[in-house]
N, C-alpha and C positions, 0 to 999 in steps of 0.2 A: 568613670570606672563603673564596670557591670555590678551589680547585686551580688552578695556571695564572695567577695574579694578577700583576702589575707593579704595585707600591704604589712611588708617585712621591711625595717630601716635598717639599713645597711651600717656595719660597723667594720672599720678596715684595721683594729687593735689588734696589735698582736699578741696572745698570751706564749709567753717562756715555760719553760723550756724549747717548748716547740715553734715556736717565732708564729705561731699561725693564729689568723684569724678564726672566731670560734665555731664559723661557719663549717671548716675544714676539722673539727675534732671529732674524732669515732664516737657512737654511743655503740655500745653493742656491737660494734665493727661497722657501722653506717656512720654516715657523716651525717652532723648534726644538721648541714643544708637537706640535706636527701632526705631525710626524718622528718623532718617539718612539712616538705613537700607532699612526701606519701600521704602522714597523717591528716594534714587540712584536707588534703584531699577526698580525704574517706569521709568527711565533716561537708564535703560538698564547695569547697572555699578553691577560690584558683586565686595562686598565691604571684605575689605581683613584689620584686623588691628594686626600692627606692634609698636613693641617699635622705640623708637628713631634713636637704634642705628644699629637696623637692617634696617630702613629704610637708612643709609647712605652706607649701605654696600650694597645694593641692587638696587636703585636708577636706575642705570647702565642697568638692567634686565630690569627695565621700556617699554611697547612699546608702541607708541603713540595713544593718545586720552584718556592716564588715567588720573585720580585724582589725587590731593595729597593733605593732609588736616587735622589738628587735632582735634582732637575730642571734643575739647570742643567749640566748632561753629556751634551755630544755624543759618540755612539758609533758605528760604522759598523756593520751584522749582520756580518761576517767577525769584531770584532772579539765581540762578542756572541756569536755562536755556537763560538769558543775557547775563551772562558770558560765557558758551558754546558755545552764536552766534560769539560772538566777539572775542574766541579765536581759529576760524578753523585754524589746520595746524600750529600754536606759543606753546611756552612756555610762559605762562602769569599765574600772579597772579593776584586776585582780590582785586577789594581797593573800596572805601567808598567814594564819594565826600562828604565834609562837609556843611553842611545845617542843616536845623531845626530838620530833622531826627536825626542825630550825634547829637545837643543841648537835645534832650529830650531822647532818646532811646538806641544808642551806646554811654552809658559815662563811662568815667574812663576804656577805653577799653587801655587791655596789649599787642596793638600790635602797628607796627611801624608809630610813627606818622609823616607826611610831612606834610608841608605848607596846603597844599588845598586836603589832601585826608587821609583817613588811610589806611593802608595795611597790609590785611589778610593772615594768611599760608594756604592759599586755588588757591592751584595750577593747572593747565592746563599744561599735560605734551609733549609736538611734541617730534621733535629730538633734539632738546637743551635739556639735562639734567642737565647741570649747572642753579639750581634755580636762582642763583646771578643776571644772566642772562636775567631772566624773564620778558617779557614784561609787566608793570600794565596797566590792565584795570578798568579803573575808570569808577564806574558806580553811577550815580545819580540818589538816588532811592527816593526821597519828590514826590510824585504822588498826595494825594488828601490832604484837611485840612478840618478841622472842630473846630469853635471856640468854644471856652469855655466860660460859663454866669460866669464871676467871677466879681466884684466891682473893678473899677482902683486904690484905694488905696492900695488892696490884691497881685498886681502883678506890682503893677507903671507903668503901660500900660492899654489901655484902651482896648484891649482885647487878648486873649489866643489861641494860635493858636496849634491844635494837628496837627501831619502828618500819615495819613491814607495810608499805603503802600503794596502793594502788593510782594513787593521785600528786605524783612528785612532781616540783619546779625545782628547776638551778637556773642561777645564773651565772655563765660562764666567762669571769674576766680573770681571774686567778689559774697559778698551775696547780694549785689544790684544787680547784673546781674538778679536773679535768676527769680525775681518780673517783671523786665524790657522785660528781653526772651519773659515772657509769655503773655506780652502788645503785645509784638510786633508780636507774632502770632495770637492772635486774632485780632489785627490791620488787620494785609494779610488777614486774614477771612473776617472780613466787608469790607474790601474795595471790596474784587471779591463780594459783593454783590451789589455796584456798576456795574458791570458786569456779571449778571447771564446768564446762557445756556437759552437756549430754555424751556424748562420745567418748570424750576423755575421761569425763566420769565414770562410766560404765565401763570402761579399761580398765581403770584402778580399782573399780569394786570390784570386776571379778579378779585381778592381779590380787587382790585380798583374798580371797574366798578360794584361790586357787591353792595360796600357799599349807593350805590345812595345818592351819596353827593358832590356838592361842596367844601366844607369842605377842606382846602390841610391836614389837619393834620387827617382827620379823614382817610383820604385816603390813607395816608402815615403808618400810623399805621394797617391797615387793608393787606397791600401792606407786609410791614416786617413782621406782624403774616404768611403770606402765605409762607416767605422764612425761616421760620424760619423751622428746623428738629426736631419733636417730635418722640420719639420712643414711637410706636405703646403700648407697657405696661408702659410706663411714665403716674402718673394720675395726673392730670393738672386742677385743678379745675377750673369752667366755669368761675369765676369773675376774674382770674387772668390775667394778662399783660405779654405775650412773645413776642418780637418782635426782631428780628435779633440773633436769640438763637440758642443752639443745648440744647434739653432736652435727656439725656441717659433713656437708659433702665432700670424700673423699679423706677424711679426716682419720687421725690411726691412736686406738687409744689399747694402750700395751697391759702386758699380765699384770694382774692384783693392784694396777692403777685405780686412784678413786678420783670419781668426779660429781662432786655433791654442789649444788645450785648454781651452777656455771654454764656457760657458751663457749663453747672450742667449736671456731673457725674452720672455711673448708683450707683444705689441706694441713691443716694443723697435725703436730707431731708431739704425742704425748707416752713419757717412755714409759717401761715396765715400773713400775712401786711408787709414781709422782704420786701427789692427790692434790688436788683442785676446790676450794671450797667459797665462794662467793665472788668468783674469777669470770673475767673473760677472754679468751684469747684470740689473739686475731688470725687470722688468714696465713697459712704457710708459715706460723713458730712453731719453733723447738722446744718443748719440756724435759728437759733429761731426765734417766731412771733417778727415782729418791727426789726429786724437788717437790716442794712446796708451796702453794701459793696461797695466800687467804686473803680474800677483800682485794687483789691487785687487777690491773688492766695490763693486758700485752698486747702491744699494735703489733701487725702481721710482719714476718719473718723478723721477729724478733729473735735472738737465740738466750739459751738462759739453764745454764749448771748447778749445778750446789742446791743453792737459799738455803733455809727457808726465808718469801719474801712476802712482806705482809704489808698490806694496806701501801701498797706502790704501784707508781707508773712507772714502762717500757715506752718509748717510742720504735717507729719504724727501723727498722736493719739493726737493733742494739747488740750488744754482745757481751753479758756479764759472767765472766768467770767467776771460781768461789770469793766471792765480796759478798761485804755485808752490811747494806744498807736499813741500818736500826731504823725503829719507830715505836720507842717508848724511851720515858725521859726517867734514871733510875731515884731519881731525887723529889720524883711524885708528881711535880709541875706538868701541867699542859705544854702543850706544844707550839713555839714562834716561827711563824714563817716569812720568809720575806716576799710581798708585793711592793705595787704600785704606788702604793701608799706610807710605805715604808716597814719597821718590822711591825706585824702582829700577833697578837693569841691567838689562837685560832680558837681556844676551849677546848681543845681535843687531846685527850690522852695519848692517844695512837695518831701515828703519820707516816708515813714512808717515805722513800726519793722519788721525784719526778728524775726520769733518764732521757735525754733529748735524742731525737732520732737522729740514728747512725753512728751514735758514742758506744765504742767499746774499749769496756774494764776489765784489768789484770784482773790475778786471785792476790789476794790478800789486805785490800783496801776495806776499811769502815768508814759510814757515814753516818753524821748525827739525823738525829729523824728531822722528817720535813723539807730535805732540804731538795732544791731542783737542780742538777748537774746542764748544763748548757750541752745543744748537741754537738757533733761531729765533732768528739774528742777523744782520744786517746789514754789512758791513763792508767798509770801504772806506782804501784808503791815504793816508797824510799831504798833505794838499790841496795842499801845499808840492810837491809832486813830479806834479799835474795839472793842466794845461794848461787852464783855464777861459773865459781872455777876450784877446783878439789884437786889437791896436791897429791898425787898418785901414790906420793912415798909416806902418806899420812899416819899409814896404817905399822908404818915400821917405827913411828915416834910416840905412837898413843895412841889408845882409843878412846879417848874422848875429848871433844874440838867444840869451844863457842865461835859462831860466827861473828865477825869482825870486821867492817865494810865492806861486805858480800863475797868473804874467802873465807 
């Protein structure tokens, strides 16, 4: 193998809801194989993937300054390129210090857990090719925070702290990963807007300086309209709210809509009064007027009425009528989910439903948080609680009627 190599081992697991291997999961509306690809690439690395067992038979062929890594591992390049400082000339693995990032972002992660760090199969390969071997570099990646308006009874703290990073790993064998990945790439996204180039910078200062206000808030608002990316056939109606956004191509976002640190998809369909806040949407969905989404992912043409839906996965062609898929537990407790492993905590106060691609829900269903609905289903609530058939002569015996197994 040439110099420069990213040798990716192949995992053929499928994670649930969506039966897919992690290769096939969107980040951002990209697939988590196409993301890897691009990136190494930019890194100079021509990426080469092998099963398991060729990579042990091969190993050996290795020459220094390749990869080694499996593929179900989202990584950002800031974090990528930390790890490449710190491993000139070693054989070193990458590892995770534990912090508030690991608390809210890498949970129930399946890789090897120590004391004070996790550790990733994302290798830096010298002349040591005994992995065993490997040096870990532990990299601490809590960079920025930003608190949360929540009521201290709601988190028995008096306030909520997010971590804003420019350098995120996941590793993707759970359906919680799936929702979490895609936090954490758009997390790496607003934080570099903490850090803009020159250009983008100089947009938002004068987007400042234009708004002639003291004002911090009207400034600040004016400031992330300028960084935000609309594509030039995106129609973006005048009354609506983008600020720290990527709008796609062809994309329609409607009157007095808000769209605060999100990615809407091309042809994406976002109605009048929705608002969007730590979302991404995919490719050709539907946001009806009035819906809500915060912290959720929508795979493309997904459709989606009502919510408000928080901290949830969509898969492909989904179709959720007014349902209401909770994600907080009212008795304080974090939230259990079920994997592979069987049920766990996750440590997390908030969770939503995973929705498997192509399942569409009535209105009037609740789900407890966390849970993953299997795709390609149908489902509708107890017929006992819907109104079917209305006795025309009703009106001449009463006006007023409980329903009674759906009459």
């Amino acid at each position: 193998m040439s110099k420069k190599t990213a040798i990716i081992i192949i995992r053929d697991e499928l994670i649930p809801p969506f039966q897919e291997p992690a290769r096939d999961i969107l980040i951002q509306n990209v697939k988590l194989s196409k993301y890897q690809d691009d990136m190494l690439g930019r890194f100079g690395f021509a990426v080469t993937r092998i099963s398991e067992s060729e990579c042990k038979q091969g190993l050996s062929k290795v020459e220094g300054g390749s990869l080694l890594l499996h593929e179900h591992l989202f990584f950002s390049p800031e974090f990528l390129q930390e790890f490449l400082e710190k491993s000139q000339g070693k054989t070193t693995r990458a590892c995770l210090k534990k912090n508030v990032y690991t608390r809210q972002l890498a949970v129930l992660q399946d890789v090897e857990q120590l004391d004070e760090y996790l550790a990733y199969p994302l290798y830096h390969i010298a002349a040591e090719k005994e992995l065993e071997k490997a040096e870990d570099i532990v990299i601490d990646v809590d960079e920025y925070f930003e608190e949360g308006s929540f009521p201290p009874h709601m988190l028995n703290k008096d306030n909520f702290k997010y971590s804003i990073t420019t350098r995120p790993i996941v590793a993707l064998t759970e359906p919680l990963h799936i929702g979490l990945a895609n936090i954490a790439a758009n997390f790496a996204r607003i934080a570099r807007l903490r850090k803009p180039g020159l250009w983008p910078g100089l947009k938002a200062l004068w987007a400042g300086l234009t708004a002639f206000s003291i004002d911090k808030t009207t400034i600040k608002a004016r400031a992330l309209r300028a960084l935000s990316v609309i594509s030039p056939t995106a129609e973006v109606h005048p009354t609506a709210v983008v600020e720290g956004s990527i709008i796609g191509p062809k994309a329609k976002i409607g009157a007095y809509a808000v769209v605060r640190f999100s990615v809407v998809g091309e042809g994406a369909f976002v109605d009048d009064h929705a608002g969007l806040k730590f979302s991404t949407i995919g490719d050709g969905a539907y946001i009806a007027n009035n819906n809500v989404l915060f912290f959720s992912t929508v795979y493309p043409r997904a459709f989606l009425i009502s919510g408000p839906y928080q901290f949830c996965c969509f898969g492909y062609d989904t179709a959720i009528m007014n349902s209401i898929p909770t994600d907080y537990r009212l008795d304080g407790k974090t939230i259990k989910v079920k994997t592979k492993h069987g049920l766990q905590d996750t440590g997390l106060r908030f969770a939503g439903s995973i929705i498997g691609h192509g399942t569409r829900i009535a209105a009037g269903l609740i789900f407890g948080p966390g849970r993953a609905i299997p795709k390609e289903l149908t489902l509708y609530p107890d017929p006992a609680r819907v109104l079917t058939k209305v006795d025309e002569n009703l009106a001449d015996q009463g006006n007023v009627w409980f329903l009674k197994d759906g009459v």
